[in-house]
C-alpha positions in Angstrom: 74.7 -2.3 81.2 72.3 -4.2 79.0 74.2 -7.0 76.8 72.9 -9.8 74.4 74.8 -12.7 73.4 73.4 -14.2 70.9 75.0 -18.3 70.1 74.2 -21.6 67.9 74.9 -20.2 64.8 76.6 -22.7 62.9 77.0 -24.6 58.6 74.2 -26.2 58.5 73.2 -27.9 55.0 70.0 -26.8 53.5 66.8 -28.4 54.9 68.1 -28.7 58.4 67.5 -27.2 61.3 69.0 -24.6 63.7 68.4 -23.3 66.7 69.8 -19.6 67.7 69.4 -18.7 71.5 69.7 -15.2 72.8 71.4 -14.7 76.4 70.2 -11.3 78.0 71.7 -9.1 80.8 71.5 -6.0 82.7 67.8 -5.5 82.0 63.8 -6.5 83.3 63.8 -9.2 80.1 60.4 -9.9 80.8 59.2 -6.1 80.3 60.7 -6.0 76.8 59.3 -7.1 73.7 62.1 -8.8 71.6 63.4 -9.2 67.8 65.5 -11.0 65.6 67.2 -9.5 62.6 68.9 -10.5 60.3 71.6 -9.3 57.6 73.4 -11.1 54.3 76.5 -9.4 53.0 75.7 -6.6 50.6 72.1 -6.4 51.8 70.2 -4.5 54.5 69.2 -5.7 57.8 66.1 -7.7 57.3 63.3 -8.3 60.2 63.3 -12.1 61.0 61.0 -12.1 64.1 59.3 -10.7 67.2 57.8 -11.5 70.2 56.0 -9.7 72.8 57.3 -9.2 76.2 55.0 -12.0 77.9 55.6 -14.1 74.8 52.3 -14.2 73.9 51.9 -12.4 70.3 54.9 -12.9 68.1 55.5 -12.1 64.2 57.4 -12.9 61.3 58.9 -11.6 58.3 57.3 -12.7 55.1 60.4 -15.0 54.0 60.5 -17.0 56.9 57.1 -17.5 58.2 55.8 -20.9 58.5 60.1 -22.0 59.0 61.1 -20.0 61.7 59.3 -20.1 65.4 60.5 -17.1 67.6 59.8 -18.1 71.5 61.3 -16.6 74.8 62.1 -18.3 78.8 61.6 -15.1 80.7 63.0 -17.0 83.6 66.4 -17.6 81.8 66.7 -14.3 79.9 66.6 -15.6 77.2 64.9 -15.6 73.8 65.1 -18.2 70.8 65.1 -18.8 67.3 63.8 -21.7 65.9 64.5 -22.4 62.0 63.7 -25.4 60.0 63.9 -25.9 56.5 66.4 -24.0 56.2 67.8 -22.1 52.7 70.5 -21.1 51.3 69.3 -17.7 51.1 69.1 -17.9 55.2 72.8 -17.5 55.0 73.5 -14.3 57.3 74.3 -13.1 60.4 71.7 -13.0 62.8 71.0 -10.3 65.8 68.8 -10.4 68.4 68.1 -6.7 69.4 65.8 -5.3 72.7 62.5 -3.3 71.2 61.4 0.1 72.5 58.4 -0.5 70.8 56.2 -3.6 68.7 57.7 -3.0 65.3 59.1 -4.8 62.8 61.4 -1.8 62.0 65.0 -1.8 63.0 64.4 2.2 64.7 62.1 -0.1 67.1 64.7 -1.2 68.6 67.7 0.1 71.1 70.0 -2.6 71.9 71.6 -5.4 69.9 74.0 -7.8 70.3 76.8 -8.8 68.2 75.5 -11.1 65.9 75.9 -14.9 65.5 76.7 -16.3 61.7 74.7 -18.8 60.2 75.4 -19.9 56.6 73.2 -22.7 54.8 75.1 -24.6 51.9 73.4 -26.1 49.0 
């Protein structure tokens, strides 16, 4: 049974820094390309970031690139999150999700986990 645990959400004040980590189970993590997602209330689930099963391509969505670093420890099973300078408008919950594909769509993607909060005051 595949599972992801996602952890390290947190308040954090605006310009700091968080780091989100991703435990993975019951599947090869190292065959599978990975995401993060995100999604405020009252909005639709936004792509965040991606990285390729070897971890070497990744990608970003346009409002977090050059803030947020996606990076994974196949040996751990586990994939990161990395965000600095962090907004207010970052306030969401965050899912990593297992990708059947390289896309920065959410249909790319076949498992998720249960979502870790993170909410960025002003």
């Amino acid at each position: 049974q595949v599972q992801l645990v996602e952890s390290g959400g947190r308040l954090v004040q605006a310009g700091g820094s968080l780091r989100l980590s991703c435990a993975a189970s019951g599947l090869h993590f190292s065959l599978y390309d990975m995401g993060w997602f995100r999604q405020a209330p009252g909005k639709e689930r936004e792509f965040v970031a991606g990285i390729t099963w070897s971890g070497g391509s990744t990608t970003y969505g346009d409002s977090v690139k050059g803030r947020f670093s996606i990076s994974r420890d196949n040996a751990k099973n586990t994939v990161y999150l990395q965000m600095n300078s962090l907004k207010p408008e970052d306030t969401a919950v965050y899912y990593c999700a297992r990708g059947r594909l390289w896309s920065s769509s959410s249909r790319g993607y076949d498992y998720w986990g249960q979502g870790t909060q993170v909410t960025v005051s002003s």
